[in-house]
C-alpha positions in Angstrom: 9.6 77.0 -27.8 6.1 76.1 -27.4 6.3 73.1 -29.5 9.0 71.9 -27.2 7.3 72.8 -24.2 4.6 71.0 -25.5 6.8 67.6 -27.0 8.0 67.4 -23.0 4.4 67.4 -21.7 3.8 65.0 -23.8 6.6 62.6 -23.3 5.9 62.9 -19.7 2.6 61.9 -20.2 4.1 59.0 -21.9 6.4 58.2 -19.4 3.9 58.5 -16.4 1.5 56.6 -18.2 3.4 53.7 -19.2 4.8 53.8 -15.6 1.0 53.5 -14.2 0.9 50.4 -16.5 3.8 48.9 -15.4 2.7 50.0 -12.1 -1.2 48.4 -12.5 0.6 45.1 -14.3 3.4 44.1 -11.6 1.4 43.2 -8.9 -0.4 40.7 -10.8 2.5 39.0 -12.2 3.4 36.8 -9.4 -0.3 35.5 -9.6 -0.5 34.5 -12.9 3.1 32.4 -12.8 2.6 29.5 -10.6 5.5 29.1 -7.6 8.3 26.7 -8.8 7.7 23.3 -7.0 10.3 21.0 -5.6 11.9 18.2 -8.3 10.4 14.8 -7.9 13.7 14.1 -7.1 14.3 16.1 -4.1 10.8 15.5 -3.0 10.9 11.9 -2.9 13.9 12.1 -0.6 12.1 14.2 1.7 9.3 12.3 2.0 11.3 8.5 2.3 12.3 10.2 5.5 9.3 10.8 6.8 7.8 7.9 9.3 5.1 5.9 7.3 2.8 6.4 10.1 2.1 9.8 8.5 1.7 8.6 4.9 -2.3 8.1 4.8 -2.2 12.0 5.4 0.0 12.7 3.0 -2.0 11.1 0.5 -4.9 13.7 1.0 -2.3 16.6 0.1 -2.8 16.1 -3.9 -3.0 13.6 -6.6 0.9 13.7 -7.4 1.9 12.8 -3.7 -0.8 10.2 -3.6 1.0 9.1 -6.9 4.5 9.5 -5.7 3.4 7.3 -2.0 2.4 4.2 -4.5 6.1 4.6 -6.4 8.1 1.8 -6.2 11.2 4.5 -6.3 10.0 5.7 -3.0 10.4 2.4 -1.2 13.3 1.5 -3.3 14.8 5.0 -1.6 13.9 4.0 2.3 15.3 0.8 1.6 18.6 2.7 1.0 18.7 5.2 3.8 17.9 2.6 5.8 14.4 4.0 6.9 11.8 0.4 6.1 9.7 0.4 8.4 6.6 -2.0 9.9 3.2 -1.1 9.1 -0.1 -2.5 10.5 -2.8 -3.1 8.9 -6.5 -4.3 9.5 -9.2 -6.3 7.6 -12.7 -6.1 8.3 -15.9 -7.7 6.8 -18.0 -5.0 6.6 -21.9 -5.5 5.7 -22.4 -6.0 2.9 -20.3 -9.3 2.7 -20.7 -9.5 -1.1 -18.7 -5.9 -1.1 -15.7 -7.8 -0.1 -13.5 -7.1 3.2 -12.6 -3.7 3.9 -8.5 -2.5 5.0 -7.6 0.0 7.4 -3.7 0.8 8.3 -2.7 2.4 12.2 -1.3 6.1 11.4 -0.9 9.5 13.0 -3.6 11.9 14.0 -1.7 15.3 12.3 -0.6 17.5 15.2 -1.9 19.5 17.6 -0.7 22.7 18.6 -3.4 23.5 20.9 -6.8 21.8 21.9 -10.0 23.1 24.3 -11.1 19.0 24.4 -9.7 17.2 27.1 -10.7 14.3 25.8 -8.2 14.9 22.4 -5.4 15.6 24.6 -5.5 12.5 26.3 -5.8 10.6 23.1 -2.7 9.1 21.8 -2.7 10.4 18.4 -3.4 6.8 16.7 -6.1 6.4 14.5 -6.9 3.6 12.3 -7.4 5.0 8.5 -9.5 3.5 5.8 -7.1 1.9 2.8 -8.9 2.3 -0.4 -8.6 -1.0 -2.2 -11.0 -1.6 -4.8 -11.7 -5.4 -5.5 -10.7 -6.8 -2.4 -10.9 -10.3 -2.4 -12.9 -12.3 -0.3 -10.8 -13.6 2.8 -10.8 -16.4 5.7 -9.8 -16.0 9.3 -6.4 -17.8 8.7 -5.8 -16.8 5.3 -3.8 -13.6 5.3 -0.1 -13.3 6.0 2.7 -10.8 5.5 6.2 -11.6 3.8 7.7 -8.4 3.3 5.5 -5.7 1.6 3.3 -8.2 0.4 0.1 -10.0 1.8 -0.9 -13.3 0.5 -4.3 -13.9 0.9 -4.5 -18.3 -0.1 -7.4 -20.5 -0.7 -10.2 -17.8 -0.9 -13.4 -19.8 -0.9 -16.5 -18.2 -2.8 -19.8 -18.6 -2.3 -20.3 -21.1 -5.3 -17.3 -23.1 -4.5 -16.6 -25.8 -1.9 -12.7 -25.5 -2.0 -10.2 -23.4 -3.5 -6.6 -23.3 -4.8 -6.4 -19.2 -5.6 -3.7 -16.8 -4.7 -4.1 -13.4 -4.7 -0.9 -11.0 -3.3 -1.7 -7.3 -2.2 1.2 -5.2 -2.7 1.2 -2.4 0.4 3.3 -0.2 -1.8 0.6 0.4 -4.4 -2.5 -1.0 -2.4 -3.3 -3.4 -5.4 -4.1 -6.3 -6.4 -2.8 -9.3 -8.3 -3.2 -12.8 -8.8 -0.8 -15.5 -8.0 -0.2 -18.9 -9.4 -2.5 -21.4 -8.0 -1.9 -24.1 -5.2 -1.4 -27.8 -6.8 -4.4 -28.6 -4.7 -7.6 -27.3 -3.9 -8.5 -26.8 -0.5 -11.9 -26.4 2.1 -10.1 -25.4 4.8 -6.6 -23.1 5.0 -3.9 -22.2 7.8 -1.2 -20.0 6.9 2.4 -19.5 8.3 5.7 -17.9 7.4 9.1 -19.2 8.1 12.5 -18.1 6.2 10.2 -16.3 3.4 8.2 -19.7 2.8 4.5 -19.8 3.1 3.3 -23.1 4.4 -0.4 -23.6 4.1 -2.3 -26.3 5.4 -6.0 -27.7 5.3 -8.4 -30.4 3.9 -8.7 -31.4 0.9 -9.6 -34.4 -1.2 -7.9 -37.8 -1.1 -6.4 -38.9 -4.2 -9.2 -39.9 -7.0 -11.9 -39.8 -4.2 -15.0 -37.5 -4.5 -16.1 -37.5 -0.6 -13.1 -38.6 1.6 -11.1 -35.8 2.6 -7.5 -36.1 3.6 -4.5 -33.2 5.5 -2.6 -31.5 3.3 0.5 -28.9 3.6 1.8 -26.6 0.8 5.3 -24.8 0.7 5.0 -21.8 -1.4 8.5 -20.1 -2.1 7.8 -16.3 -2.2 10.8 -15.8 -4.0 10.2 -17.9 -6.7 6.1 -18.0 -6.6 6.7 -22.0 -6.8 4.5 -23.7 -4.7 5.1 -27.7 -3.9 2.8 -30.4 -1.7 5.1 -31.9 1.2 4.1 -35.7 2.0 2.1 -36.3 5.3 3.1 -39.6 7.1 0.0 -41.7 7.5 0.8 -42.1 11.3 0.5 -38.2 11.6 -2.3 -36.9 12.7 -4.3 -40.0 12.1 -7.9 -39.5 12.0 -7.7 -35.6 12.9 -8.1 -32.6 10.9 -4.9 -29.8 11.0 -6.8 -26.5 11.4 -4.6 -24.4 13.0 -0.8 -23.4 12.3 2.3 -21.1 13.3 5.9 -21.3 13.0 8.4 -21.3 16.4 11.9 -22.5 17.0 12.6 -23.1 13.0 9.4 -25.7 13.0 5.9 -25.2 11.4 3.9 -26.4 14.0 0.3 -27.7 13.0 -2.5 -28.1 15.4 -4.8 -31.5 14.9 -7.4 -31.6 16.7 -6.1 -31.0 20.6 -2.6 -31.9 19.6 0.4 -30.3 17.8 2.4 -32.1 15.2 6.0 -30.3 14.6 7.3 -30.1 10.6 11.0 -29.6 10.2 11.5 -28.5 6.9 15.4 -28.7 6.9 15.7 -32.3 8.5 11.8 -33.1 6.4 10.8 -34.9 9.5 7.6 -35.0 11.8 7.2 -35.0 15.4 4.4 -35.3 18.0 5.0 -33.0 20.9 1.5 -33.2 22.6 -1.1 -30.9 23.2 1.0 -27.9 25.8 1.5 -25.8 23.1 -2.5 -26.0 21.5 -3.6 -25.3 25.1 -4.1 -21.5 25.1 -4.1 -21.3 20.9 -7.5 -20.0 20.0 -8.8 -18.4 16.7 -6.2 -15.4 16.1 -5.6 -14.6 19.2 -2.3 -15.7 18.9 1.3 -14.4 16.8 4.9 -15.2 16.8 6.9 -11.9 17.8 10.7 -12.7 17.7 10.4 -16.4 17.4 7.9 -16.5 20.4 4.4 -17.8 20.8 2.3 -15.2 22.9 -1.7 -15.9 23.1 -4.8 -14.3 24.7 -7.1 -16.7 25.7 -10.9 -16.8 26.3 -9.4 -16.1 30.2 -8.4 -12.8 28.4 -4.7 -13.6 30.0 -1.4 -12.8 28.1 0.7 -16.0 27.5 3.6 -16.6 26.2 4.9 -20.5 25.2 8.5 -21.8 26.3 9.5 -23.4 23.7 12.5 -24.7 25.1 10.5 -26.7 28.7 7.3 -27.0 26.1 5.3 -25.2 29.1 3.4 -21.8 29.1 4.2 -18.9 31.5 2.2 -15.5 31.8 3.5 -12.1 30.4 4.6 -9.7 33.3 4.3 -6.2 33.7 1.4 -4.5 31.0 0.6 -1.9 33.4 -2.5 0.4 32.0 -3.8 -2.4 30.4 -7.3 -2.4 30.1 -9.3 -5.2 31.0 -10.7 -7.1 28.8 -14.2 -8.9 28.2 -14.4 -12.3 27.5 -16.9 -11.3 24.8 -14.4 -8.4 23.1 -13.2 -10.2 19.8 -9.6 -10.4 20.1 -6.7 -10.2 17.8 -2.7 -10.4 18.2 0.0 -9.0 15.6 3.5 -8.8 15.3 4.2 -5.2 14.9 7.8 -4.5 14.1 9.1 -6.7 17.0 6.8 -4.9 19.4 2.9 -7.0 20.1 -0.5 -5.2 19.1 -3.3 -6.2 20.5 -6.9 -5.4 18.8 -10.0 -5.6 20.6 -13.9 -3.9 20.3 -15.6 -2.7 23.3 -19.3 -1.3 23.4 -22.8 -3.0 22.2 -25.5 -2.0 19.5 -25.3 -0.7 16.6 -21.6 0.7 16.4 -18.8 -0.7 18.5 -15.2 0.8 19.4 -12.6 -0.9 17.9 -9.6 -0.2 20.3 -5.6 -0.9 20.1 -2.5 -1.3 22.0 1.1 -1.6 21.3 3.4 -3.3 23.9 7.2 -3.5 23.9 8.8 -7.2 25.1 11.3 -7.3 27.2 13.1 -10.9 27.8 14.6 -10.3 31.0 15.3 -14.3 31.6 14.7 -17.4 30.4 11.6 -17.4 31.9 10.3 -14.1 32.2 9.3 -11.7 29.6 8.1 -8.2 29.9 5.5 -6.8 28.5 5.4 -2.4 28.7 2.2 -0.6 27.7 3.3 2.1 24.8 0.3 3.2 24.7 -3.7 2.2 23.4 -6.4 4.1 22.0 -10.0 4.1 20.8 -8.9 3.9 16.7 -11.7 3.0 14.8 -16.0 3.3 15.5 -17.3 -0.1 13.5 -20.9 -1.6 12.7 -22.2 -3.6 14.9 -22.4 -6.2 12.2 -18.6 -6.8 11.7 -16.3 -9.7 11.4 -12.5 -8.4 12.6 -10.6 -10.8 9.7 -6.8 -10.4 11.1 -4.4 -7.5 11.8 -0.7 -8.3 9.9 1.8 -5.7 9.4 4.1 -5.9 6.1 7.5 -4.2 6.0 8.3 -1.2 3.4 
């Protein structure tokens, strides 16, 4: 009996014991088996939904998103569910030059539930963030353009060149680089435009079998095929006068020569002079094509936009909110999505405000278009020492 007695103490024991284990080892369980994530799968749908405003923050989140933002899959998915989108982005020459430009793209401030500054709540939420881009090729002011999800960046001049025939694409997908094949001539100068997918580049470059006399020259480069071909320049066009500025309206790449514009039609291959209306208020960048119309913001700091149809210039109604702006604020205009950005810095010394708008057109005639304020922002503090390249959006 006492041997029994003492086999069911002991078993207890046992029993209690390896309960208090079992006890001491199940809470620490759960910590030592990582939670299940979601399939790449499944995550990758999730996130082609969300707007791409929000993408640069979901790049801090981890290495695998930061991965799965620069898939091609992801785009390939948005293009699916119908979710591609427009997205701007910004370069800047920061000092030092030989550290090549430096890219920002607009995107969302992360929410805010509540906020003591009432300076954040009034902001708009837009900020521009910093693109991290390593060997960033050196770019001109009318270099860049945007077919797509690519920006070409053509005739990069280096330091120890005089001209150049270089092609370099940045894919906004992945935020890299690669090189193009080369222009079949080299040029000094370059002005870029888009029509129908077709890059058409123009600038100066050597006659024929001449070492000093310089000659126009325009380039079609197909970006389907990467072909690029020289299209032949009347002698009677633009006699005597250098092309040095370009854009694309009405189905015509119009070149600016001196204080005139010469009109390319590439479907008929003929040339027409139509005067110098349309080069009146076309300065530096501060002018884009939004929907097949010429809008410009000229050293008056007045909104334009060009009739193409009368060949006259009427002013852009409505953009109430607007700030004003300086003549001296460095101005620049983009097509964002169908809606116009404008880009401007404000502020002097060592750091500047760069600041931004979108506006939303309105065509409300044939001779009145509408321009509403969406909203603008302080979105980026710069050096003092900085040359605002261009602001393009590409489409993913």
């Amino acid at each position: 009996m006492e041997r029994l007695i003492s086999g069911e103490t002991t078993n207890k024991k046992r029993k209690t014991t390896s309960s208090n284990k079992r006890r001491k080892t199940t809470p620490s369980t759960p910590q030592s088996t990582p939670n299940p994530s979601l399939p790449d799968d499944l995550l990758l749908l999730i996130i082609a939904r969300v707007p791409i405003l929000f993408y640069p923050i979901l790049s801090l989140v981890s290495k695998s998103f930061r991965s799965l933002l620069a898939s091609p899959r992801l785009y390939k998915a948005r293009s699916l569910l119908g979710r591609r989108e427009s997205r701007l982005y910004v370069c800047i020459n920061m000092y030092p030059y030989k550290n090549g430009p430096s890219w920002f793209t607009l995107c969302r401030k992360p929410d805010r539930t509540t906020s003591s500054n009432k300076e954040q709540d009034k902001s708009s939420g837009y900020v521009l963030a910093r693109v991290p881009i390593p060997h960033s090729p050196l770019s001109q002011d009318n270099s860049l353009v945007a077919v797509g999800s690519d920006i070409y960046n053509i005739g990069v001049v280096r330091s120890c060149e005089a001209s150049s025939s270089s092609v370099w694409i940045l894919d906004c997908r992945s935020h890299t680089w690669r090189q193009a094949p080369s222009l079949p001539v080299e040029l000094f100068t370059v002005t870029v435009s888009v029509l129908d997918q077709k890059i058409y580049v123009a600038g100066i470059c050597l006659e024929d079998g001449s070492d000093s006399s310089t000659q126009n020259s325009l380039t079609v480069l197909d970006t389907k095929t990467q072909v690029s071909a020289r299209v032949p320049i009347p002698c009677s066009v633009a006699q005597g006068k250098e092309i040095f500025l370009s854009t694309c309206v009405g189905g015509k790449v119009n070149l600016v020569t001196g204080r005139e514009v010469v009109d390319y039609n590439p479907v008929e291959g003929s040339w027409e002079e139509v005067g110098e209306t349309m080069c009146q208020f076309m300065f530096a960048e501060c002018f884009c094509v939004v929907d097949n119309v010429l809008y410009s913001c000229a050293i008056d700091r007045v909104f334009r936009w060009y009739h193409a149809e009368v060949r006259t210039w009427r002013n852009l109604e409505g953009l109430v909110g607007l700030p004003e702006l300086s003549p001296d604020a460095f101005v620049r205009l983009a097509d964002y999505g169908g809606k116009l950005v404008v880009l401007w810095n404000r502020g002097y010394g060592r750091w500047k405000m760069l600041c931004c708008a979108e506006i939303s057109l309105e065509r409300r005639n044939t001779c009145e278009i509408w321009g509403k304020v969406e909203w603008f922002d302080h979105v980026l503090s710069v050096p003092g020492l900085v040359s605002l390249y261009n602001a393009l959006s590409a489409t993913l």
